[in-house]
C-alpha positions in Angstrom: 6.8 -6.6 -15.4 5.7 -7.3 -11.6 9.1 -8.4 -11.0 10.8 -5.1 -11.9 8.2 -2.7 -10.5 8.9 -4.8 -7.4 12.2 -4.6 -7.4 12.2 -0.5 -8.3 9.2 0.1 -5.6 11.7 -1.6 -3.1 14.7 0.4 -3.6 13.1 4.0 -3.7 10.8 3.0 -0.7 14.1 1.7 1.2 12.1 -1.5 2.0 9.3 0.2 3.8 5.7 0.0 3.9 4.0 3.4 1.9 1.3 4.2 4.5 2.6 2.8 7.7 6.6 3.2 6.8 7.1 -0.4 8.5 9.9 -2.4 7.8 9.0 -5.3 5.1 10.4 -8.9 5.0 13.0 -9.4 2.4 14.5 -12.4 3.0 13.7 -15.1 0.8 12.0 -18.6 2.7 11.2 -16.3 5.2 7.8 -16.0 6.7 5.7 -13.9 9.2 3.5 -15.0 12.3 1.0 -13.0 14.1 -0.7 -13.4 17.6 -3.1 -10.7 18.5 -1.5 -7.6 17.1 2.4 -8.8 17.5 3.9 -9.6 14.2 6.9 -12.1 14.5 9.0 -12.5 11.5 11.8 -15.6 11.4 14.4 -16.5 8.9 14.6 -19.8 6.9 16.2 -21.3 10.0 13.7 -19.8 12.1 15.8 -17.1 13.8 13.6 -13.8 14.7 14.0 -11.4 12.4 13.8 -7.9 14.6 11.5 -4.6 13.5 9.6 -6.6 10.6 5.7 -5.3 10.6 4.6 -7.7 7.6 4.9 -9.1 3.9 5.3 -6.9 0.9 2.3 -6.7 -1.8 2.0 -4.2 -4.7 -1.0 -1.6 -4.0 -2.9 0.6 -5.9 -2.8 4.2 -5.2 -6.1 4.2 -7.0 -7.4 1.0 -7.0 -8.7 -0.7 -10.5 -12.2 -0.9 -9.0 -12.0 2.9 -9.0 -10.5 3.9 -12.1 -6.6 3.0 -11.9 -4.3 1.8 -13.9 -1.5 -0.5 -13.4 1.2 2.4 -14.3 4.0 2.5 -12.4 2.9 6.0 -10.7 -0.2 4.0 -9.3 1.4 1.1 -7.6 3.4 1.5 -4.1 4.8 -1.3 -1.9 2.7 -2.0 0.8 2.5 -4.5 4.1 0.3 -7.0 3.7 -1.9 -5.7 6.6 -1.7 -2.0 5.1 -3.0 -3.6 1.8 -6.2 -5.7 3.0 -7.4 -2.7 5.6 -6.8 -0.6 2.6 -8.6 -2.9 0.3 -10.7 -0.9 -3.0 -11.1 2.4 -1.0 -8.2 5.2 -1.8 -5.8 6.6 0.7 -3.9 10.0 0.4 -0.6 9.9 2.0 -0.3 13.7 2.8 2.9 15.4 3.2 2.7 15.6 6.9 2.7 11.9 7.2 -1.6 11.9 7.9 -3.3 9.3 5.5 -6.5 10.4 4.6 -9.4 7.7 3.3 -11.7 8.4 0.4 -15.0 6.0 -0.7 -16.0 6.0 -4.4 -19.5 4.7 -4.8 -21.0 3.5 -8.2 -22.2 6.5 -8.9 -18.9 8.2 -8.3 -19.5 10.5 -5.6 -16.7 11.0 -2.9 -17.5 11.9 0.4 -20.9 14.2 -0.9 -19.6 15.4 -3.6 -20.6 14.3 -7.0 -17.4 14.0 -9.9 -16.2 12.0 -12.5 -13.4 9.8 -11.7 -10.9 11.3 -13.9 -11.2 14.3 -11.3 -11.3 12.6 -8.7 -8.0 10.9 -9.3 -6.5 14.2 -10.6 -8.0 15.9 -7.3 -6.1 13.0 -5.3 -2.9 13.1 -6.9 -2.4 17.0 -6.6 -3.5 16.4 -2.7 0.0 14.0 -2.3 
């Protein structure tokens, strides 16, 4: 199942990042280095591979911690360093590019305003 969403995220996200739009390493025995905040990707034979901001990971729109599901719909490719920054909180990719972040507490209340997740997730997905 992972293997296919991959595969499907991949092609309709032109092997790009969702929230940063960064070219992702494809290349199989290939692997990333960072210094500081360069990123250096090389090839199996340790060529540099040019414009490549990370590894690709599955992310959850919403993640499971907050209600979401692992439905296709929920799940964009990410970088890897999109990913962990993003970690259990929820992004909204708007239209104009803009990522806005959203905290869900236990109690379910988004930025000061009290709702049940269901909302809340309907609320986010109408915002994209």
């Amino acid at each position: 199942m992972k293997a296919s969403i991959f595969k499907k995220k991949w092609k309709d996200q032109d092997g790009k990042c969702y929230w940063c739009d960064g070219k992702l390493l494809s290349e199989a025995n290939s692997y990333v280095m960072r210094s500081g905040n360069e990123t250096i990707a090389y090839d199996k034979d340790k060529n540099i591979i040019p414009g490549v901001i990370g590894l690709p990971e599955l992310d959850h729109l919403i993640p499971r911690s907050c209600g979401g599901t692992d439905d296709e719909k929920n799940i964009v490719l990410a970088c890897d360093l999109c990913n962990q920054q993003k970690s259990n909180r929820i992004w909204v990719k708007r239209k104009d590019g803009k990522i806005r972040q959203y905290f869900i507490s236990s109690t379910n209340t988004i930025i000061g305003k009290v709702a049940k997740k269901q909302m809340i997730i309907k609320t986010i997905i109408k915002l994209q």
